[in-house]
N, C-alpha and C positions, 0 to 999 in steps of 0.2 A: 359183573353182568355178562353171562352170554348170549350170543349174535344168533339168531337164527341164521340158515344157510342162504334163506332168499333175501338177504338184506344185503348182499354180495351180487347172486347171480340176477336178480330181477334190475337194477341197475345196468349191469353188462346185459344184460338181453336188450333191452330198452337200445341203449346204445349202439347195439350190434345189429338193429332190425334198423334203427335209423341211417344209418352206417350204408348199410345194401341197398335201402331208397334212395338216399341222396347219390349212390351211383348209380342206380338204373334210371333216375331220374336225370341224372348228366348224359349217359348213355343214348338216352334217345332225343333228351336234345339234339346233343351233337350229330344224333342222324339227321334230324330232323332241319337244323340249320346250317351243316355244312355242303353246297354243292358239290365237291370234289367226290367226299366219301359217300353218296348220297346212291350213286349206280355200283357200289360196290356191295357183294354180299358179307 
């Protein structure tokens, strides 16, 4: 049986778009609730 090619890459995308969320979503946590970093640009 052959694989199509997005039975590969649509998993890695999936993961890789997840991947960048959960760090901009860390991201602005961390602005958001650290006062230290919080007056810095």
């Amino acid at each position: 049986m052959r694989l199509a090619w997005w039975y590969l890459v649509a998993p890695a995308a999936i993961v890789a778009i997840f991947m960048l969320a959960l760090n901009f979503l860390s991201d602005v946590l961390s602005e958001m609730l650290d006062p230290v970093r919080r007056g810095r640009a």
